[in-house]
Each structure stands twice: as structure tokens, then as C-alpha cells.
C-alpha positions in Angstrom: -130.1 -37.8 121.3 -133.0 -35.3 120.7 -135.8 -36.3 121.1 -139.3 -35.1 120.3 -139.7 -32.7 122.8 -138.8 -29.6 122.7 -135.4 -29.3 123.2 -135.1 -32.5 125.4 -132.3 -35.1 125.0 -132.2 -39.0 126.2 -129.3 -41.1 126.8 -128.6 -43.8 129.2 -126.4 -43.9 132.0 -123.0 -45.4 131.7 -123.6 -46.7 135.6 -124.3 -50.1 134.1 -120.5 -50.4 133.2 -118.6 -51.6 135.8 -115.3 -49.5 136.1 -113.6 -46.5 138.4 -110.4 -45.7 136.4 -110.9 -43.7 133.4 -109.4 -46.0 130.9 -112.1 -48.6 132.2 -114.4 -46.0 131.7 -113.6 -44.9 128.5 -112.9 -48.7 127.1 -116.7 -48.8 127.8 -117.8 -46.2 125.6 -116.1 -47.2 122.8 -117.2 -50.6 122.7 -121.1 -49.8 123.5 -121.8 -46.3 122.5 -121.2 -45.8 118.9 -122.7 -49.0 118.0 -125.7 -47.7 120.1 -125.7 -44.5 117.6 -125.5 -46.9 115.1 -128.6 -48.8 115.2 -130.7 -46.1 117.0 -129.8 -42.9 115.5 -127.3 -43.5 112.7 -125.9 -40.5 111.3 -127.1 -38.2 114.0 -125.5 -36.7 117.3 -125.9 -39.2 120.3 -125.9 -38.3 123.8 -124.0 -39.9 127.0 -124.8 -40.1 130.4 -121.6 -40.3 131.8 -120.6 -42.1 135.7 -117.5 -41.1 136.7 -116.1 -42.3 140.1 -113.8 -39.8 141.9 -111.0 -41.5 140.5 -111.9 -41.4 136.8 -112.8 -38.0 137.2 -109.4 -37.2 138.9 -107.3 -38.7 135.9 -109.4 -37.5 133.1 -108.7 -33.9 134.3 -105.0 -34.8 134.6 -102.8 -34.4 131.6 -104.4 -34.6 127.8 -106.9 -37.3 129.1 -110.0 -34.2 128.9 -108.9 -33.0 125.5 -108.5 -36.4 123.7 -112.0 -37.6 124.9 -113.4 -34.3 123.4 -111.7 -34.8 120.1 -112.9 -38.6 120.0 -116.6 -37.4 120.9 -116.5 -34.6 117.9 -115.2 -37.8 115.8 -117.4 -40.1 116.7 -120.6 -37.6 116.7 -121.1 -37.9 120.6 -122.2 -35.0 123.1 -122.1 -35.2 127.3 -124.6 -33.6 129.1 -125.1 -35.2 132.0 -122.7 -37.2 134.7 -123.7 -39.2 137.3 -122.4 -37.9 140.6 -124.2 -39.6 142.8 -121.8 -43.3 143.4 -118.3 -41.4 144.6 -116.3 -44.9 144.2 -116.4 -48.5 144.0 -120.3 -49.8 142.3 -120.3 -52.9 140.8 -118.6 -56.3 142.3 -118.6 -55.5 145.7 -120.8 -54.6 148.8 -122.0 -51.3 148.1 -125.1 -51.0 150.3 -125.0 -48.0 151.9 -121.7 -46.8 151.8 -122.8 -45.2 148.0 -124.0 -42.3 150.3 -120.2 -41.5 151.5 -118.7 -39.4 151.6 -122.2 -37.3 152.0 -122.7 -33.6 151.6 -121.8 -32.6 155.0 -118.0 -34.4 154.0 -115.5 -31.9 152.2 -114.5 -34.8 150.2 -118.1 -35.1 148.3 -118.1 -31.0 147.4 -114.8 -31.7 145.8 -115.5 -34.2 143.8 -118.5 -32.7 142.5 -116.8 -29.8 141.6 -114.1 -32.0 139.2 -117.6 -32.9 137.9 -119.0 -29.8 137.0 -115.1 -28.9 135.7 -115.6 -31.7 133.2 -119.3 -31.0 132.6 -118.3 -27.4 131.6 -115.4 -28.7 129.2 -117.3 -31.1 127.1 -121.1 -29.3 127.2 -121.8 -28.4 123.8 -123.1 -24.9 123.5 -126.7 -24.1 123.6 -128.0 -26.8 126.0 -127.6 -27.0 129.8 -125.7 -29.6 131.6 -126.6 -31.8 134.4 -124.9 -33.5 137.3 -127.3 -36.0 139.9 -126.4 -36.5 142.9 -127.1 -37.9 146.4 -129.9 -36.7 148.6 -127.9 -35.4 151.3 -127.1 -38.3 153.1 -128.3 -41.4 154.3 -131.2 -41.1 156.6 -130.7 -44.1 159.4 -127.4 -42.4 160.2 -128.8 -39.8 161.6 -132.6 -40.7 162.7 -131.7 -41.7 166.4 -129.8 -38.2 166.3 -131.7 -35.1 165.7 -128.6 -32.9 166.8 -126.5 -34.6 164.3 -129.0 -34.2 161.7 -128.9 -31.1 161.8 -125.5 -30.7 161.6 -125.6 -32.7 158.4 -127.8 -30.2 157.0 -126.5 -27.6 158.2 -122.7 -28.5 156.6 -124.8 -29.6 153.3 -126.2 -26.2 152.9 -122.8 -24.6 153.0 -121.1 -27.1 151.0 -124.2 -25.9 148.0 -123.8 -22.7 148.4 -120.2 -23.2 147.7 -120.9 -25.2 144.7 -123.5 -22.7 143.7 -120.7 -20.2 143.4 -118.8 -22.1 141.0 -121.6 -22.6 138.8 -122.5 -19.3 139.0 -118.9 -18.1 137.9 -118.8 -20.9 135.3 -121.8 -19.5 133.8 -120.2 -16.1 133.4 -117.3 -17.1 132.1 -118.3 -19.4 129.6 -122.4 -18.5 128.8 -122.8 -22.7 129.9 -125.8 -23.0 132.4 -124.9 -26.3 134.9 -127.0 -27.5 137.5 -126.4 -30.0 140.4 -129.8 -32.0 140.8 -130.4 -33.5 144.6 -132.0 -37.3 143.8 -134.4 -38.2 146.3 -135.1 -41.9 147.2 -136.1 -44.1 150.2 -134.5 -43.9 153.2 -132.1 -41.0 151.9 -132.4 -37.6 154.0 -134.7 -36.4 151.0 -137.1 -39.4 149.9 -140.4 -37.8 149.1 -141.7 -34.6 147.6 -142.8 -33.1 150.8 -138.9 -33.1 152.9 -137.6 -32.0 149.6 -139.6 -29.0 149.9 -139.2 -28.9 153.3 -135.5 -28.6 152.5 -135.9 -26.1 150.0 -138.2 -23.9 152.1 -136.1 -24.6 155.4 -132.5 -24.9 154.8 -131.6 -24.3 151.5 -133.1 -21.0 150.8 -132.5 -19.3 153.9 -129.2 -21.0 155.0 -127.6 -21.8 151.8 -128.7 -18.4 150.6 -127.1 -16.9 153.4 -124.1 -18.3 152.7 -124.1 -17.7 149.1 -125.2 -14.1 149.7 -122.3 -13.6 152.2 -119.9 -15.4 149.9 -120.5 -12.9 146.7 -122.1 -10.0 148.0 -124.9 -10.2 146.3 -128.5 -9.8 147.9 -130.6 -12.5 149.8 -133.4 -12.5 146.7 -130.4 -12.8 144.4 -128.9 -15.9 146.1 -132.2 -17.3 146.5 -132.7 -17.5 143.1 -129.1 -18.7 142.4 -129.6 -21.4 144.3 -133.4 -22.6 142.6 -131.2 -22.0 139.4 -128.4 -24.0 139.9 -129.5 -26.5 142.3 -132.6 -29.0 141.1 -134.1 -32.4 141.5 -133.5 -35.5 140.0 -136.7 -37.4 139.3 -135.7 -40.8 139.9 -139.2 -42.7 138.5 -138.5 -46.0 140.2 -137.7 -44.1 143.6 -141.0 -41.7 143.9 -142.8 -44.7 142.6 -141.5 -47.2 146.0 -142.7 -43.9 147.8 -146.2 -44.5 146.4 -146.2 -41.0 145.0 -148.6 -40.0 142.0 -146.0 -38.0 138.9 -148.4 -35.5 138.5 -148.6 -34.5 142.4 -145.3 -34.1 142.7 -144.6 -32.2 139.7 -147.4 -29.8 140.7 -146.3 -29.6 144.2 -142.5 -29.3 142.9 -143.4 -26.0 140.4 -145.7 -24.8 142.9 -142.6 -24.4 145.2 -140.5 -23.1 142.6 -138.2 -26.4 142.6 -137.0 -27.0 139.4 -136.5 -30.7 137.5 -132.9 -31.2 136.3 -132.9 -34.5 134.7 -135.5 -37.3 135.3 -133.7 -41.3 135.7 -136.3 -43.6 133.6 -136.5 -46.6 135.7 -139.0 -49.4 137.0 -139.4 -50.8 140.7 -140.8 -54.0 141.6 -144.4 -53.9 142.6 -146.4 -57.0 143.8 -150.0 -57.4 145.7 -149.8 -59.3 148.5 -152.3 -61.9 148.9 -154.4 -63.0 151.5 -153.5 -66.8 151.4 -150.5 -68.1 153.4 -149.8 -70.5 150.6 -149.5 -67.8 147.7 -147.6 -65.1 150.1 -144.7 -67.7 150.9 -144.7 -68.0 146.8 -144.2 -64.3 146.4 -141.6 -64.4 148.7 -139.9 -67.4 146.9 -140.5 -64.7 143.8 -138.7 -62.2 145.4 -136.0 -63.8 146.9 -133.7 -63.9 144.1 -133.5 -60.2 143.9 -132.4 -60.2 147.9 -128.7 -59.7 146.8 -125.6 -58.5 148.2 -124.2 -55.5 146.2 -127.1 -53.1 146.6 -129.4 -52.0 149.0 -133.0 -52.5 148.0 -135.1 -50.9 150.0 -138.9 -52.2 150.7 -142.1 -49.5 151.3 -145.6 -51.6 152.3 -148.7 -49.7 152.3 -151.9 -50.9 154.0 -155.4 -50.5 153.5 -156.0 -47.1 155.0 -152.7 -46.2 152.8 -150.1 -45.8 155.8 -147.0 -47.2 154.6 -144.1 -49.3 156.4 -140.7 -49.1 155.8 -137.8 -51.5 155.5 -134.1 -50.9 154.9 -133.4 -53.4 152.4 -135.3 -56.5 150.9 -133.3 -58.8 152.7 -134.5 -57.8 156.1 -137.9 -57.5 154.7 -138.8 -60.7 153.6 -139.2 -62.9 156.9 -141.6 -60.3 157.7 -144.1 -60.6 154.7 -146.1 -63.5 155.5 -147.3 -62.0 158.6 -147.7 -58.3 157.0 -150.8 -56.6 157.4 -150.1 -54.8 153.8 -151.5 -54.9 150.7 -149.0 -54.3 148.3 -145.0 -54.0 148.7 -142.7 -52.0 146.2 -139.0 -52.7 146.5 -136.3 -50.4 145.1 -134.6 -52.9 142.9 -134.0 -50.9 139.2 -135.7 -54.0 136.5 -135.2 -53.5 133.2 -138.3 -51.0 132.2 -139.7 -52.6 128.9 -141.1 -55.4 131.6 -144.2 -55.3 133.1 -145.1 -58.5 134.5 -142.5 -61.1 135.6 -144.3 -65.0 137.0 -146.4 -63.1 139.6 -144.5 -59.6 140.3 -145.1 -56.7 138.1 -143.0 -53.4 137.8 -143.7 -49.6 137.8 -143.5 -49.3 134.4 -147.0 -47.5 134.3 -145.9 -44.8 136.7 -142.8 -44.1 134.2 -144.9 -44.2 131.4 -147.1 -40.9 133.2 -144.1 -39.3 133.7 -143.8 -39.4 130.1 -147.0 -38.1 129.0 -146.5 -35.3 131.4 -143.5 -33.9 129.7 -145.1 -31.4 127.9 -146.6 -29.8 130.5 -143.5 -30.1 132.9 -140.6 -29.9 130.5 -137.6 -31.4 131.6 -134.4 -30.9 128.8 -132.5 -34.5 130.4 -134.1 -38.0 130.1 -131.5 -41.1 131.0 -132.6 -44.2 131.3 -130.9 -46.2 134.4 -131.3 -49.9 134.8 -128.1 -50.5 136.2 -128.6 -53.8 137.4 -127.7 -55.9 134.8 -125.0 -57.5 136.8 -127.4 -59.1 139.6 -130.6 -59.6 137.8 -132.2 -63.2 138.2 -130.3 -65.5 135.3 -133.4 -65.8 133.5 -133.9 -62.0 133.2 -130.6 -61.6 132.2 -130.4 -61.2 128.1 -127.3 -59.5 126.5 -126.2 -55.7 128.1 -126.4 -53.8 124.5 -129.2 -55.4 122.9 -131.2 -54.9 126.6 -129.7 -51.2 126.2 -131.3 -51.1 122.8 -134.3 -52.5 123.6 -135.0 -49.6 126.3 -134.5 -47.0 124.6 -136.9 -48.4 121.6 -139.3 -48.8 124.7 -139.1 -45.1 125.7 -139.0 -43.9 122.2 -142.2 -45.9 121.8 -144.0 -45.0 124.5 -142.7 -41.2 123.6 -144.4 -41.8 120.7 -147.8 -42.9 121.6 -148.1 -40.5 124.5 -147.8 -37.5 121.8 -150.7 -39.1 120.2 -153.1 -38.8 122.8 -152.0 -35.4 123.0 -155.0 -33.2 122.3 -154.8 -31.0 119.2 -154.4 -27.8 119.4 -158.0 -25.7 118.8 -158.3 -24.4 114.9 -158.3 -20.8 115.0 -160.7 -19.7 112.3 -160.4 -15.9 111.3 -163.5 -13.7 110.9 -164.3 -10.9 108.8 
């Protein structure tokens, strides 16, 4: 739904459904979304942020399945402009860990899929607003780390697999006037985690070997592809992610325009944050705290920093913990989504204030795609867990909220007295 900014839309993402086939998929949205519509925004148009697995993707472009779901979005008042590409199968109920970044961007397999993405995306877009499809960032780091040849590979196989996507957005664009954009989404321990190798990647592989591509591929300048590719291929701002990176909003929003790299869509979400104390006794409580979030589906990657702010790195909570009561650190941030109307939990606390600066930077950094992502319902401690749609309700009363107050302490614009 609209929201007010200008012409900037929030929805949530339907990753917190658990279902690949479509008719899972779809079941989904009719038993959550219009009642959504109904108690948040009765009687206006209500947006979806729609996850679709490679499978669901395949069989709602086969047959009638793509024109049916349009005529029951038109019915039902509903618009899509944004899919979540980054999850290519299986997500919830099983080990995912990291096999969520495979097939990666180097892999034929992931260009394809994305492309039955932005095929859909273009179908059910309504006019006049741009769509969005997030994605992975690249690859999985620790696949590569211990192999810089490989690496580069990866990169290397990435760009040309963008550039190639590139060229289909571009030709959507002139066939149908519909502006689509694949948005990279950066988080720890992917092959883009932090504001500086995003840029890197812009500034040292995208531009000059993606462009090359693209340029070769349409005939069409260097310049031109260049800015083709800044056009068509942006960020996803992932709020829990940069904040387990320790990363201030407005830094990297700066940073981000200074370097010409755009925003696509920005995931509302909250980490876990906790200090860790001195005391042996009160550490081996935080890490009875945290243990319940030590789970086997996803991985939740842990970032320390120290006193002189260098930061450590873990691959996953669960490796992480037998290390915290002899950690020199003084505050850990774990990548574990928590529902982001809570701030404090016993003695952890969330990110919440880093979303909420995000949100009071929007004017100044416009971004048209908000979606809130707390898709963790499913392996929450018990006593966090409250029911799915009134917890989907409550978030988005949170952001409007906190939409709210942040245009408050907006300054007024200056009176501008005539003379004469």
C-alpha cells in the first residue's frame, strides 16, 4: 500500500509462508492477504511482496495460472511489485543453511530463474510504478575465501550472467514502458556484506566487465551500458543485515549515492543485539539467552566488535556460542530476523533503532519499495511466538507508526514571505 512518501509502497514479504508449488503459494494469499487489506487499509489497493521458489514460478507461467492470478488481484484490489528472488527452492522445514545461496550467480540455473521472475514481475506490474526483484549477493563467501582464483571466476561468470539479465530488462522496458530492476542484497558472510565490496563490485566488476558485456551484447556504447547496468541493477537494503555489519544508515546511504548505486527496495527487519558483560556469571546467562535462537533451518550469522571497533566474525550462532564467554568483545549482533516492533527481550535487545533511522532518512534517500521481512515465525523461541497474521498486523502498524512520528520531526519547510 502507499504510503506517505512520495510515491513509496510497503508490503510484507510472503517468505513467511512456508510453500514452493504455486497452489501452496497462492492458498497463502488468499487466506492472509485480503484480510490484511481489510483491517489495514480497507477499501484501498494493497500491495504484495511476493516469494516464489523456482518451482512456483515455473507453473505459474505455465498454462492460465499467470492470467487467473491477475484477474483475482484486480478482484480482490491487490498489486505485485516486488518478488523475492533471493531463496531459489526449499525455505522453511528443512536445513536450509547455506545452500539458500545455490544455485549462485555464476550457475546458469540462477540467471534463469530470475528471468521467469522478471517475466512475471513484468505481467502483473501495474503501470506507473517500477518493480523490484531481490536477490542474493553473488554467492556465498566461505566457498570461495581459501580460493582467490575461483573467486574470481565466480565474479567474473556473475557479471556476465547481469549483463545478460540487464538485456532483458532493458528490452522489457521498451516493449512495455515497465522499468524492473534486480536488487543485489548484501549480508554477512555473502560475497557482498558491507557497503564498501558492494562498491568495490560496482566500481571493479560490474561496470567495466558487465558493461563490457552488455555493450558487446547490444551494440550500444560503454557509457550507455554503464548506465544500463546502475539502472537496472540496485541494492537491496536489508536493515537487520548492515546493522550485524555495525554499519551507520546514513553512511551507507551517502557512500551508496556518492557512487551512483541505486536502492531498489529496502527489507525492514531487526537483528539481535546484546552487550556482553564483564562477569563470567552474567555472560554464561546471555548465552543461555541466546541459545534458543541456535536452530537448525537457518544460518545465523554472529559479528563481535571490540573496544577499538575491530569486529570478529562467525559463520553461524551455533559455532559462536562456546566461544562467548572467553570473547574479548563488547557487544555481539547475530543475524536472526525478530519480529521488529520488539526492542528488548529478558536481557537481549534488537536493532530496531537502526530501522527506525532508516526510516527517517527516506526523505532524503527515497526508496519507492519498503517490505517488511520477519520470516522467522516458524523457529522463534515459543514464548515469542504469538499468532502469524495478527504478528503481520502488528508490524506494519509499527512501521506505519514510526512512519508517522519520523515525518513529525521533519523540519518545516522555511515561509517564503513576498516583498514589495
Amino acid at each position: 500500500m502507499k504510503v506517505g512518501i512520495e510515491n513509496c509502497h510497503l508490503t510484507y514479504c510472503t517468505n513467511i509462508h512456508p510453500g514452493e508449488a504455486w497452489q501452496q503459494v497462492f492458498a497463502n494469499l488468499q487466506q492472509y492477504v485480503p484480510v490484511l487489506q481489510a483491517r489495514l487499509a480497507p477499501q484501498k489497493p494493497f500491495g504484495i511482496g511476493l516469494r516464489l521458489a523456482d518451482l512456483a514460478a515455473r507453473e505459474l507461467l505455465a498454462g492460465d495460472s499467470l492470467p487467473q492470478f491477475q484477474s483475482w488481484l484486480t478482484r480482490q484490489g491487490l498489486y505485485v511489485f516486488t518478488l523475492n528472488g533471493f531463496p531459489y527452492g526449499g525455505f522453511h522445514q528443512q536445513g536450509v543453511k547455506d545452500r539458500v545461496y545455490a544455485p549462485d550467480w555464476s550457475q546458469q540455473e540462477r540467471l534463469d530463474y530470475t528471468i521467469r521472475l522478471v517475466r512475471i514481475l513484468a505481467a502483473l506490474l501495474p503501470e506507473g510504478m517500477d518493480g523490484g526483484i531481490s536477490t542474493l549477493p553473488l554467492s556465498y563467501k566461505p566457498w570461495w575465501q581459501d580460493d582467490q582464483e575461483a573467486g574470481e571466476r565466480v565474479l567474473k561468470q556473475s557479471c556476465f550472467h547481469l549483463a545478460l539479465l540487464t538485456a532483458e530488462l532493458i528490452q522489457i522496458r521498451r516493449a512495455t514502458g515497465k522499468l524492473l530492476h534486480v536488487d543485489l542484497e548484501p549480508e554477512p558472510d555473502g560475497l557482498l556484506e558491507n557497503a564498501a565490496e558492494v562498491i568495490e563490485f560496482f566500481q571493479g566488476w560490474l561496470l567495466p566487465v558487465a558493461g563490457a558485456y552488455l555493450a558487446e551484447h547490444l551494440g550500444i556504447s560503454r557509457e550507455s551500458a554503464a548506465a544500463q547496468l546502475l539502472h537496472h541493477v540496485r541494492i537491496c537494503y536489508d536493515t537487520c543485515h548492515f546493522a550485524v555489519e555495525y554499519e551507520e544508515p546514513a553512511s551507507v546511504f551517502a557512500r551508496f549515492s556518492e557512487a551512483g548505486v541505486q536502492i531498489g527496495k529496502i527489507q525492514l527487519s531487526a537483528a539481535i543485539q546484546v552487550g556482553v558483560p564483564a562477569e563470567a556469571e552474567k555472560r554464561r546467562l546471555v548465552s543461555e539467552r541466546l541459545r534458543p535462537f541456535a536452530e537448525s533451518t537457518y544460518l545465523h550469522q554472529v559479528i563481535e566488535r571490540r573496544a577499538d571497533g575491530s569486529l570478529s566474525h562467525y559463520p553461524d550462532l551455533e559455532t559462536a556460542l562456546p566461544y562467548l564467554e572467553a570473547s574479548s568483545a563488547q557487544e555481539w549482533r547475530t543475524h536472526f530476523h525478530v519480529p521488529i516492533f520488539i526492542h528488548d527481550y529478558q536481557i537481549l535487545q534488537s536493532t530496531q533503532d537502526d530501522l527506525v533511522k532508516v526510516l527517517e532518512l527516506l526523505p532524503d534517500y527515497p526508496c519507492q519499495h519498503l517490505e517488511i521481512e520477519t520470516y522467522t515465525w516458524e523457529v522463534l523461541p515459543p514464548e515469542m511466538k504469538l499468532d502469524l497474521l495478527a504478528s503481520i498486523q502488528r508490524e506494519y502498524e509499527w512501521v506505519l507508526a514510526t512512519l508517522t512520528t519520523s515525518r513529525s520531526r521533519q523540519p518545516a519547510a522555511p515561509t517564503i514571505h513576498s516583498v514589495g
